[in-house]
C-alpha positions in Angstrom: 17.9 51.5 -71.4 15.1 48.4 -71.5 14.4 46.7 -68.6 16.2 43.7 -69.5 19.4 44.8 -69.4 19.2 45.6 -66.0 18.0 42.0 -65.1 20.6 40.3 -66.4 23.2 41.8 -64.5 21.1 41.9 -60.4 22.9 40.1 -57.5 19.6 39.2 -55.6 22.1 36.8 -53.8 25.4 38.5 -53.7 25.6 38.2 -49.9 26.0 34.3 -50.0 29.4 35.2 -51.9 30.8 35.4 -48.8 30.4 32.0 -48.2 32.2 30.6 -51.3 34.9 28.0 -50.9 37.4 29.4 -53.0 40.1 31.1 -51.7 39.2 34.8 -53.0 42.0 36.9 -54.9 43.2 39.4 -52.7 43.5 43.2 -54.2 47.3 44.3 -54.6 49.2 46.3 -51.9 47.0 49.7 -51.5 45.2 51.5 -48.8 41.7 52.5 -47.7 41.0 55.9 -46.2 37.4 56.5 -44.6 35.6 58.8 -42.4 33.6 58.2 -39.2 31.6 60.9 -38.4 32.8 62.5 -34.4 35.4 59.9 -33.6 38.2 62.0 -34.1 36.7 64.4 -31.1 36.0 61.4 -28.3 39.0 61.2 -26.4 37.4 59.2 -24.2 38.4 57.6 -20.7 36.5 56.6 -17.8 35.5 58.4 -15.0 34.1 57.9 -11.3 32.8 59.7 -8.5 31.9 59.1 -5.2 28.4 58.7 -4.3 28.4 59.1 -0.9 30.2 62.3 -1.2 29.1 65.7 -2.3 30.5 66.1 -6.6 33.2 68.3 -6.9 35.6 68.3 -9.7 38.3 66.8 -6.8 36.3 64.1 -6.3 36.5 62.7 -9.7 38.7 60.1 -10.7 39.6 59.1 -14.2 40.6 55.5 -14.1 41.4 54.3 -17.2 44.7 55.3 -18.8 44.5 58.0 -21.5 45.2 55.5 -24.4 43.5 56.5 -26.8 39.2 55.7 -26.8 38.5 53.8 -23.6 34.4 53.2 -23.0 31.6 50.9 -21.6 33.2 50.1 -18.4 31.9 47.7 -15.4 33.0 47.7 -12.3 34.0 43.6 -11.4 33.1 42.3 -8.2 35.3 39.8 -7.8 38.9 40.4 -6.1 41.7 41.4 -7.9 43.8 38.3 -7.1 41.0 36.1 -8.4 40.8 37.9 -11.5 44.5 37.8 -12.6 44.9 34.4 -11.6 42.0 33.3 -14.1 44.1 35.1 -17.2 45.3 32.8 -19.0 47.8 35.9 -20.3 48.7 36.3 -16.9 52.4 36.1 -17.3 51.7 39.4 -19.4 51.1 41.5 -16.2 53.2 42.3 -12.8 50.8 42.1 -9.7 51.4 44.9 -6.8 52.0 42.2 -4.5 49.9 40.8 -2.0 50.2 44.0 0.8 49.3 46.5 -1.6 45.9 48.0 -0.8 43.0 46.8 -2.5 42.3 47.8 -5.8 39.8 50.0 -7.6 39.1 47.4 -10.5 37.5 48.0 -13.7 36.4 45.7 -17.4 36.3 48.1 -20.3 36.1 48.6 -23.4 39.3 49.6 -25.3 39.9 50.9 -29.3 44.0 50.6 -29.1 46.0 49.5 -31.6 43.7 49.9 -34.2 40.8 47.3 -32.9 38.4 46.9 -30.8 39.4 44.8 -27.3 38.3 44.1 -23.4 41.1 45.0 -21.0 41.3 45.3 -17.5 42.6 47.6 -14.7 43.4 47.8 -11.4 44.5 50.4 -10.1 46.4 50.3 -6.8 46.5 53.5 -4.1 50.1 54.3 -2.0 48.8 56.5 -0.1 46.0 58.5 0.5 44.8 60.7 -2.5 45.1 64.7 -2.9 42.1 66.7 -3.3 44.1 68.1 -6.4 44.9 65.1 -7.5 42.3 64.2 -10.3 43.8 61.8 -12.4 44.5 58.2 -11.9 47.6 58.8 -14.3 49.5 59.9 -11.4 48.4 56.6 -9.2 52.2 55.0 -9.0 50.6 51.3 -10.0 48.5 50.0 -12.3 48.2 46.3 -13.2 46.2 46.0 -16.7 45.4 43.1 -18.8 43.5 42.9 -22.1 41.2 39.9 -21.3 40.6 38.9 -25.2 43.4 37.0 -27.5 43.8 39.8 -30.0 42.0 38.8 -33.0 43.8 39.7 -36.1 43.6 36.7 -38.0 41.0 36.4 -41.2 37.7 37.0 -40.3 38.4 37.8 -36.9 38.5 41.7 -36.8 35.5 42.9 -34.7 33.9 45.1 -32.3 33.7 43.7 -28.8 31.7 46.1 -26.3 29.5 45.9 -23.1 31.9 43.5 -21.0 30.7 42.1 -17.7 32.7 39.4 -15.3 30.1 36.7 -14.1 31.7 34.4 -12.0 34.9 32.9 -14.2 33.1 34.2 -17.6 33.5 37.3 -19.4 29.9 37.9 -20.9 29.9 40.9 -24.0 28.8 41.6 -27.2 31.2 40.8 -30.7 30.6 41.6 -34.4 32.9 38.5 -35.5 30.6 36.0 -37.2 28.6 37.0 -40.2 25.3 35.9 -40.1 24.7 35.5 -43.7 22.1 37.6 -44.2 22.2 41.2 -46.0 21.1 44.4 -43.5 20.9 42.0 -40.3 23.1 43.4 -37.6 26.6 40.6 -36.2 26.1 41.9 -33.1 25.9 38.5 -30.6 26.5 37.8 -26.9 29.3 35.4 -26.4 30.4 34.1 -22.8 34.8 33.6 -22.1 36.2 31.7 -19.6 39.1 34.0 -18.8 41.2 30.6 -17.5 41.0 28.4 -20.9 39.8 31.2 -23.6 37.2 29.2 -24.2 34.5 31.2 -25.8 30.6 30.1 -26.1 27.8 32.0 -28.4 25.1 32.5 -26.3 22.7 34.4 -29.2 21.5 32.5 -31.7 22.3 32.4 -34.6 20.3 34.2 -37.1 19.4 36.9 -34.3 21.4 39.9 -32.8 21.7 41.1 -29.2 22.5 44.3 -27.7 23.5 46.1 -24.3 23.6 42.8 -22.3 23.0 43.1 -18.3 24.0 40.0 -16.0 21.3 39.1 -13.2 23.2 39.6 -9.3 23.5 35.9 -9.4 25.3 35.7 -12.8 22.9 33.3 -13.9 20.3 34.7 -15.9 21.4 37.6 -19.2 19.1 40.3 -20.1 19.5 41.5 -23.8 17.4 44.0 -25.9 17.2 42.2 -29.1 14.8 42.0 -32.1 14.2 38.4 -31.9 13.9 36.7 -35.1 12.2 39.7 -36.7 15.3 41.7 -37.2 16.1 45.4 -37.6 13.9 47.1 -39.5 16.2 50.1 -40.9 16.2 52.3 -37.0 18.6 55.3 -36.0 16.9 56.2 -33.5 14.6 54.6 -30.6 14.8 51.1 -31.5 11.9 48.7 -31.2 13.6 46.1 -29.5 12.2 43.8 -27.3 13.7 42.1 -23.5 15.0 38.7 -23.4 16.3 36.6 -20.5 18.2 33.9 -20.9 20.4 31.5 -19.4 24.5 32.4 -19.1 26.1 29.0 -19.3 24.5 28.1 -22.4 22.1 30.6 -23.5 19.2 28.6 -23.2 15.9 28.8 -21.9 15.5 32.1 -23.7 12.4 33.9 -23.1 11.1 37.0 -24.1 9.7 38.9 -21.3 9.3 42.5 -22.3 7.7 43.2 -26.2 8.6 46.7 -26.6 7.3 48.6 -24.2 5.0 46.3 -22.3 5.2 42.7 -20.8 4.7 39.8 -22.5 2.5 38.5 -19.5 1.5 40.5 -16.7 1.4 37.5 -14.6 5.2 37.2 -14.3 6.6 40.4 -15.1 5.3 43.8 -14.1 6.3 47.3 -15.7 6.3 50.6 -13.7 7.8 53.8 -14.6 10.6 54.8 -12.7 11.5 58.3 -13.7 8.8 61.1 -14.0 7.9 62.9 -17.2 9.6 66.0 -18.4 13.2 64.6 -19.4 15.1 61.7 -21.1 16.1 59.2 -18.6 18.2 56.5 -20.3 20.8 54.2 -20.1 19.5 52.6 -16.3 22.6 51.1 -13.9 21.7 49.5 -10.8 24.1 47.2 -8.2 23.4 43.6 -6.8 21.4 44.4 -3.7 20.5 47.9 -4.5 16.8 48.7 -3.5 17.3 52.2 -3.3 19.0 54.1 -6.4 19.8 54.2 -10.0 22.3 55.7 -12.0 20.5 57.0 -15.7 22.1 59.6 -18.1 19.4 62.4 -18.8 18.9 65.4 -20.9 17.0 68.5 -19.4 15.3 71.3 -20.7 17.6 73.6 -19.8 20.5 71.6 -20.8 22.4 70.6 -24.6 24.9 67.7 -22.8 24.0 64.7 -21.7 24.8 64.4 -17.4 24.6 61.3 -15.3 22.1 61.5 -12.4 20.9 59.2 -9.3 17.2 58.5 -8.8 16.3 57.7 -5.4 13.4 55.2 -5.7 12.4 55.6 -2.2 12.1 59.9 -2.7 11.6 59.6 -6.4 14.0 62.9 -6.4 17.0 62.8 -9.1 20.1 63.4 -7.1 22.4 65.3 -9.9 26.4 64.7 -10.3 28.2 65.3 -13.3 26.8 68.6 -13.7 28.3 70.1 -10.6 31.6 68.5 -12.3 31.8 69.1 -15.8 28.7 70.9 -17.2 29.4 71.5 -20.2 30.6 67.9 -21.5 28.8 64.7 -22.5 28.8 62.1 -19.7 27.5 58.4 -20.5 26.6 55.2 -20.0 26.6 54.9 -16.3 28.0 51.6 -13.6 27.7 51.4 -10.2 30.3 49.6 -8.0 29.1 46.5 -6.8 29.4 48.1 -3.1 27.1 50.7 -4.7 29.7 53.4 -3.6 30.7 54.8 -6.8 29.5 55.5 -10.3 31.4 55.3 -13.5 31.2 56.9 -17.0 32.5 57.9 -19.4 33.4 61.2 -21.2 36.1 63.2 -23.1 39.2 63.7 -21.0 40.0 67.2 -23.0 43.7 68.1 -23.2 44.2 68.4 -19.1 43.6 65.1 -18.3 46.7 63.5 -19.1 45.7 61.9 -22.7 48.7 59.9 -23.9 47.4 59.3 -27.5 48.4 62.4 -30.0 45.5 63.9 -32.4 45.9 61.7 -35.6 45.1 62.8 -39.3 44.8 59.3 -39.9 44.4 56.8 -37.6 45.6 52.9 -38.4 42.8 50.5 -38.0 43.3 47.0 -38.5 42.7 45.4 -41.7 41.2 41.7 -42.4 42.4 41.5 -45.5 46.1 41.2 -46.4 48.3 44.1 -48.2 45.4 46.5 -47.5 45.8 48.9 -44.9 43.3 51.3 -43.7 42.9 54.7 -42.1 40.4 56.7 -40.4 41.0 60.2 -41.6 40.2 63.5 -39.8 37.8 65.1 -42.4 35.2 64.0 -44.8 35.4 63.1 -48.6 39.1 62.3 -48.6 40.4 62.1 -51.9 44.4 62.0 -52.4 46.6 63.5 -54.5 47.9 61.8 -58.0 51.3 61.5 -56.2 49.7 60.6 -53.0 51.4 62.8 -51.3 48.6 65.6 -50.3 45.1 65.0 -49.1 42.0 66.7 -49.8 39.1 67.0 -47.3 36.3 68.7 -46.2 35.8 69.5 -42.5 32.4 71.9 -42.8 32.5 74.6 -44.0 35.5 74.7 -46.3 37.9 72.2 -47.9 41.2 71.7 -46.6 44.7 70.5 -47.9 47.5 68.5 -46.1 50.3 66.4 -46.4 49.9 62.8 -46.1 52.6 63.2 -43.1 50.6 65.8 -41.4 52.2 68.9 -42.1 51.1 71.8 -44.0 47.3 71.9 -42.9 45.9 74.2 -44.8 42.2 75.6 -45.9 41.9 75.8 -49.7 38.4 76.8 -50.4 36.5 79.1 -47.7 33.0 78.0 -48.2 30.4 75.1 -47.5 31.2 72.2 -49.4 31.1 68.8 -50.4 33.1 65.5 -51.8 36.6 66.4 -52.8 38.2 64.8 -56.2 41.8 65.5 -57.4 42.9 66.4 -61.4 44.8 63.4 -62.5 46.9 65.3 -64.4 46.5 69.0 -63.7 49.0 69.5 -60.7 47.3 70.9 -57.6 43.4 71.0 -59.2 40.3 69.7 -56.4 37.5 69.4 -57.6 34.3 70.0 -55.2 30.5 70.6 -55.0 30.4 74.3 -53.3 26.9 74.8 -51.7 24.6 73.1 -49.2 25.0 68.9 -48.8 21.3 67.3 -48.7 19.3 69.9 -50.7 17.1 69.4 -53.5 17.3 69.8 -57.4 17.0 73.3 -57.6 19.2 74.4 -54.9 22.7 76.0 -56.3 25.2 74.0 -55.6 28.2 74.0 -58.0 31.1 71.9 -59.4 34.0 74.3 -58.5 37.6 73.7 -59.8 40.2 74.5 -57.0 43.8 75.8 -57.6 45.1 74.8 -53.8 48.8 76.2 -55.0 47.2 79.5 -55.0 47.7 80.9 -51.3 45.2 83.7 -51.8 42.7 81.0 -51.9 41.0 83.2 -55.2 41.9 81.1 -58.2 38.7 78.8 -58.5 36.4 78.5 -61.2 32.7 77.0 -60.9 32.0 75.0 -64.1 28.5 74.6 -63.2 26.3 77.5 -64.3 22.8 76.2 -64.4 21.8 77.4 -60.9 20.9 73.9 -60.2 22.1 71.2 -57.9 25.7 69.9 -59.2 27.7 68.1 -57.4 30.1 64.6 -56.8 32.3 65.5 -59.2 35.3 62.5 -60.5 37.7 63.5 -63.2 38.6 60.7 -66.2 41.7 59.4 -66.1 42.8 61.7 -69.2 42.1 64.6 -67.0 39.8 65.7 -69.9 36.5 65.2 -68.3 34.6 65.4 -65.4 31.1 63.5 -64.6 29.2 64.6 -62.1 25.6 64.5 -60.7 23.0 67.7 -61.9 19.5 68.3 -61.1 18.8 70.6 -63.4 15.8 68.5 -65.3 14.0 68.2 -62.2 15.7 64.9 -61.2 19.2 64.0 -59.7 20.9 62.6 -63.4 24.8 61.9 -63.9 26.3 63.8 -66.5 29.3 64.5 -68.1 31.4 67.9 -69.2 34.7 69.8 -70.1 36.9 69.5 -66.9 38.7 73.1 -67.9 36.0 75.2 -69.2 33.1 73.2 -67.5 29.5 72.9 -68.9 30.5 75.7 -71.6 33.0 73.5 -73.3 30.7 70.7 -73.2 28.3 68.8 -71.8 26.5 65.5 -72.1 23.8 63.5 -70.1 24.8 60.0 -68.9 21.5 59.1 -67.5 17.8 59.9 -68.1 14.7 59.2 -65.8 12.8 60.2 -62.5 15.0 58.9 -59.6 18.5 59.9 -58.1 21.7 58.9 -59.3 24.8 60.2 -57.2 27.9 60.0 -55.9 29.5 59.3 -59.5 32.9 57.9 -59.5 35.2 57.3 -62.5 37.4 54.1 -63.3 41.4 54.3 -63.2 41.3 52.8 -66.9 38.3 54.8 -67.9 36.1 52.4 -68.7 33.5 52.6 -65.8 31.5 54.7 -63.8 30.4 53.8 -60.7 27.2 55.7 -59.2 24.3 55.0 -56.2 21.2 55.4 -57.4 17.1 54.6 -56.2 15.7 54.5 -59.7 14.7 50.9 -58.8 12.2 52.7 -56.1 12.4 56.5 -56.5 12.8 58.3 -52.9 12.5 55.4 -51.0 15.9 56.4 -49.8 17.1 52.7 -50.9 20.4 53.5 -52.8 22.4 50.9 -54.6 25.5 50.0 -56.2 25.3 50.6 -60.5 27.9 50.5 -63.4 28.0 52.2 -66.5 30.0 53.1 -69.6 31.4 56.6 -70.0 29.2 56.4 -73.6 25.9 55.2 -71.6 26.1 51.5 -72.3 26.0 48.2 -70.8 24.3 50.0 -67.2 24.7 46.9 -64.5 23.3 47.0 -61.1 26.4 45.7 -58.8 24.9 45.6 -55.3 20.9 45.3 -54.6 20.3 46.9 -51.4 16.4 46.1 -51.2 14.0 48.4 -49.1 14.8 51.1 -47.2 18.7 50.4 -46.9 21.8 52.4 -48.4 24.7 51.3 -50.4 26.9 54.2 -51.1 29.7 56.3 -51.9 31.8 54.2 -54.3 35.3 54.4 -54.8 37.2 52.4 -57.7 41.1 50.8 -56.5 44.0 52.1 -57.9 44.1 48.6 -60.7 40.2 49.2 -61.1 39.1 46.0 -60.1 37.6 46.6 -56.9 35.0 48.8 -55.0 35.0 50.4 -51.8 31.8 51.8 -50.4 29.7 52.6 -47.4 26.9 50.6 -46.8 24.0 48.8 -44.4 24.7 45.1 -45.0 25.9 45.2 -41.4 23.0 46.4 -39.8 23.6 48.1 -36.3 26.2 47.2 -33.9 24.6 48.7 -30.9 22.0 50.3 -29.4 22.2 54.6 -31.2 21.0 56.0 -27.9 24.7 54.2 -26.2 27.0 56.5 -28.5 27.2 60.5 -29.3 25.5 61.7 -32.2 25.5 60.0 -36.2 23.0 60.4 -38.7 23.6 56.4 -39.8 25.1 54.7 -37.5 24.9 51.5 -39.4 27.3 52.9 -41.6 30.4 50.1 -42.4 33.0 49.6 -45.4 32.6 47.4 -47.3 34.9 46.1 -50.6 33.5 44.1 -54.2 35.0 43.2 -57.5 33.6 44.7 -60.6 31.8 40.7 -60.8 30.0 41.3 -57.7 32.1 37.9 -56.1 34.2 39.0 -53.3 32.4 40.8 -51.0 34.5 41.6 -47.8 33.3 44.1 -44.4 36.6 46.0 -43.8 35.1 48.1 -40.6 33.2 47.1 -36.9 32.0 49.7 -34.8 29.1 51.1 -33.5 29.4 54.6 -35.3 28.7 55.8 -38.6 31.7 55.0 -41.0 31.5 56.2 -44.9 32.9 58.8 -47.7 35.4 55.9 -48.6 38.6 56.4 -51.2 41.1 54.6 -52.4 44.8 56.0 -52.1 46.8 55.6 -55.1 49.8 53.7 -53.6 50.1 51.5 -50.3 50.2 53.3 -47.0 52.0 51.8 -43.9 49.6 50.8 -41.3 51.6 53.6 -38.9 49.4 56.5 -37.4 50.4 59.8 -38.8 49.7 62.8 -36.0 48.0 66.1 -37.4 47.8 69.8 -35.8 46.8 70.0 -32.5 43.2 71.5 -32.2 40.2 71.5 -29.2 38.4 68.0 -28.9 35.4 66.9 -27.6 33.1 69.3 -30.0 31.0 65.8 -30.7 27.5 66.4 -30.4 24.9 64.1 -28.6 21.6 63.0 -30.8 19.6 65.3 -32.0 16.9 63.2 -31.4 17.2 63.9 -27.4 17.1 67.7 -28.0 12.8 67.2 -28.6 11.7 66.8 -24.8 9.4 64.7 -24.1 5.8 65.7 -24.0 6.7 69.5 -23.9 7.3 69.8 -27.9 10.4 72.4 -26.7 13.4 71.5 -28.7 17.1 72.1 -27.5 19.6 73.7 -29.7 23.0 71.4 -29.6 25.8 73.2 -29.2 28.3 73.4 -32.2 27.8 72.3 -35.6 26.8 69.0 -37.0 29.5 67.3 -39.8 27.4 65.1 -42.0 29.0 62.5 -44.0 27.0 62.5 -47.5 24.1 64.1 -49.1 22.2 62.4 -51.8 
């Protein structure tokens, strides 16, 4: 294929579709299932502890309300009845009264009802409190608010997260403007007064914000941010830099910290707090508070992530979730304006009074009409032709269920990846058996799966090169299967026999010294969809192509530039849009703030076959992607799965290298990632 006939077809520009006046035709009535790597495992609420008391296990008090994922709290220090008299959704909530005891109060962050929201709790004591008594589910009263209008309308699904009350004003961070730019992050700090809703951007535009602090006098904001540079493609440590700037208006913005060192050493100073040997991250401090910190850390000796004091007169750490908990994840610290308590965060495990049952796919609110969509619990979904079965992987092995929960079942025993039903076979999967992210001349294997066959002994690998086969999508016709091979030394899509595999047949779709992957195969038949870096070979820059079954008319459909991913494809069910996983977003928050994910930029994203009509589906801060399509439309209604253990989500792997001892920790469990090129 000549040069030119890429050209022709590049979208340089195809983020500036979003901005089009026309009202964009919407896809017809279907459904979007996705993955996000750990999320299934959080069940998280949040947590205190006394700080003036020893840590015990009866000491801890979980405060939030077992609803589902509750995170990122702040403790408020203004009084309850000044609170709920400034909600202007007041008449939603029923105050204690004014005899009733004061109020542990909290601001959170909430993922209920499929999105992303601020709420707050106060949670109101009758009496003094059993030792046995952990939970604050068995406090008689509780008086909760969410403190955002819920924002469901077009282009106003997003994620809100690091709340803090500053005076009247809710300061935190949303993802609901796009900023018009491809791989910059929508993460901005935005101020609401709680009586009007009126709500102020105080980032500017063209810049992102993270992890915003508020100074003791609410009158000054502390963000890390990249300034005008922007991200530069981190999952890890990120090189941010400290601004400061004012909250009524978000002006007089100065950067004050570069990095890791000041911008003048005249006005601000830099001194290490915590000693070498550990991570210490994640600092909370209280108005006042001259003599402690609250960081998570990870030890040596330790895989989990605990929340610790630091005495800054002793320079001793003064350890507390560990003599609680030891062997769960604790994060993101807050101490209580009084500076009596801590919170956290963790996972409240199946004794802790979780309301919210384990979900095989989860509802998440949609921004674009007659599309619903779903988080699943598993990796490369694919559904049935009747739609009423799901394939997945959940590592190792790939599993079967019904798409109302029932008849979990594991189908194929052994490491594998991406899932794809026979459209007209009854009951064949089709998967890549061997190891994900391995290179050309590893065996891995296109392996046809009989899942009516309880014995779990009636597949076939079509593959028999020896090489690295995988991503497998059947034709419509059922009659053949493309799929990506690395048996010439490069990553190449090719097509074969879908019954007797690479012996009945087999043809190469694509030629030359890069990657193309994840292969997927139009409802009509008339297009392939595949990611691919062949326009800068192991860069790790993978993009969005089309091509006919026969090899012509190859169009690039989304340019992802430098460094950046667009991936995983996924035709609708009319074949005139895509689903994929993707960059464009850039990051929503800071990695080191959440558990473990390999990309944890990863969002959904939909285009039509033009490249006009680009649309983000997804907003969080974790690593979304292995998108399909179902075949018909699924009612945006949670459907429940098997009960199983939670909280087996891992923290980064990137914490388990200490610093400046070159020992590495071993994380417990096993990792579960999402894709391998």
């Amino acid at each position: 294929m000549k040069s030119k006939a890429f050209d022709s077809f590049v979208l340089y520009f195809f983020f500036a579709l979003l901005c089009t006046a026309a009202e964009p035709e919407a896809p017809s009535s279907s459904s979007i299932v996705f993955t996000t790597l750990g999320r299934s495992d959080y069940a998280w609420d949040i947590f205190t502890l006394p700080i003036l008391n020893p840590p015990n296990p009866s000491n801890e008090l979980q405060i939030t309300d077992g609803e589902s994922v509750n995170f990122n709290g702040h403790f408020p220090s203004s009084p309850s009845p000044s609170i709920i008299s400034l909600l202007h959704n007041r008449n939603l909530i029923q105050s204690p009264g004014p005899q009733a005891p004061p109020p542990i109060q909290i601001i959170y962050v909430t993922e209920r009802n499929g999105m992303s929201n601020i709420y707050y709790d106060a949670l109101y004591y009758g009496a003094p409190r059993s030792t046995r008594s952990r939970s604050a589910l068995e406090i008689p009263v509780r008086v909760q608010a969410p403190l955002l209008g819920l924002e469901d309308s077009k282009n106003r699904i997003s994620m809100k997260d690091r709340p803090s009350l500053s005076g009247e004003n809710l300061i935190y961070v949303s993802t609901h403007e796009d900023p018009g730019e491809p791989r910059t992050s929508w993460a901005a700090v935005y101020s609401t007064q709680l009586g009007t809703g009126l709500t102020r951007r105080l980032t500017p535009y063209g810049i992102a914000d993270f992890s915003p602090a508020v100074s003791p006098s609410g009158v000054w904001t502390a963000v890390a941010s990249y300034g005008s540079e922007g991200w530069a493609g981190e999952v890890e440590e990120l090189s941010t830099d400290i601004f400061v700037f004012l909250n009524r208006d978000g002006t007089h913005r100065v950067k004050v910290v570069e990095h890791d060192k000041p911008v003048s050493t005249e006005s601000v100073t830099i001194e290490r707090v915590t000693p070498p040997g550990l991570h210490a991250f994640t600092p909370a401090t209280s108005p006042g508070n001259h003599k402690f910190i609250a960081v998570a850390t990870r030890r040596l000796n330790s895989s989990f992530r605990h929340i610790e004091l630091f005495d800054l007169v002793k320079n001793v750490f003064i350890e507390l979730t560990r003599h609680v908990s030891p062997t769960t994840h604790h994060l993101n610290p807050f101490i209580s304006p009084d500076s009596t308590r801590v919170g956290y965060h963790k996972c409240r495990g199946e004794s802790n009074g979780g309301k919210t049952p384990q979900l095989l796919l989860e509802n998440v609110k949609s921004p674009v009409p007659n599309l619903s969509l779903f988080r699943v619990d598993g990796s490369f979904p694919s559904f049935s032709p009747a739609d009423d079965r799901i394939a997945y992987v959940d590592f190792p092995g790939v599993y079967v269920v019904n798409r109302d929960g029932s008849n979990l079942h594991q189908v194929f025993p052994l490491n594998a990846f991406q899932t794809a039903w026979d459209p007209v076979r009854k009951g064949i999967v089709y998967t890549s058996a061997g190891p994900q992210f391995s290179s050309e001349s590893t065996e891995v294997d296109i392996v046809a799966i009989n899942v009516e066959d309880v014995d779990q002994s009636n597949f076939k690998r079509l593959t028999i090169d020896g090489k690295n086969n995988a991503f497998p999508s059947a034709s419509p016709d059922g009659k053949w299967i493309v799929f990506r091979s690395g048996r010439t030394g490069h990553k190449n899509l090719y097509i074969m026999d879908a019954i007797q595999g690479e012996t009945g047949g087999i043809q190469r779709l694509t030629n030359g010294p890069w990657t193309d992957t994840m292969c997927n195969w139009s409802p009509d038949g008339d297009w392939i969809a595949f990611a691919s870096d062949r326009d800068n070979p192991g860069s790790g820059s993978f993009e969005l192509y089309l091509i006919h079954p026969n090899g012509t008319d190859l169009r690039r459909l989304v340019k992802s530039g430098s460094a950046r991913r667009t991936v995983h494809p996924s035709f609708s069910p009319d074949g005139k849009y895509i689903v994929f996983a993707t960059d464009y977003g850039g990051i929503s928050a800071e990695p080191i703030s959440n558990p473990h994910h390999y990309q944890p930029y990863g969002e959904i994203f939909t285009i039509k076959l033009d490249g006009f009509d680009l649309k983000r589906l997804t907003h969080n801060s974790y690593e979304d992607g292995t998108p399909t399509w179902a075949p018909l439309y699924i009612n945006p209604v949670d459907v429940e799965s098997p009960k199983r253990p939670q909280c087996a989500f891992e923290d980064c792997h990137w914490l388990n290298k200490m610093p400046g001892r070159g020992s590495e920790v071993k994380p417990m469990g096993s990792a579960k990632p999402q894709c391998g090129a």
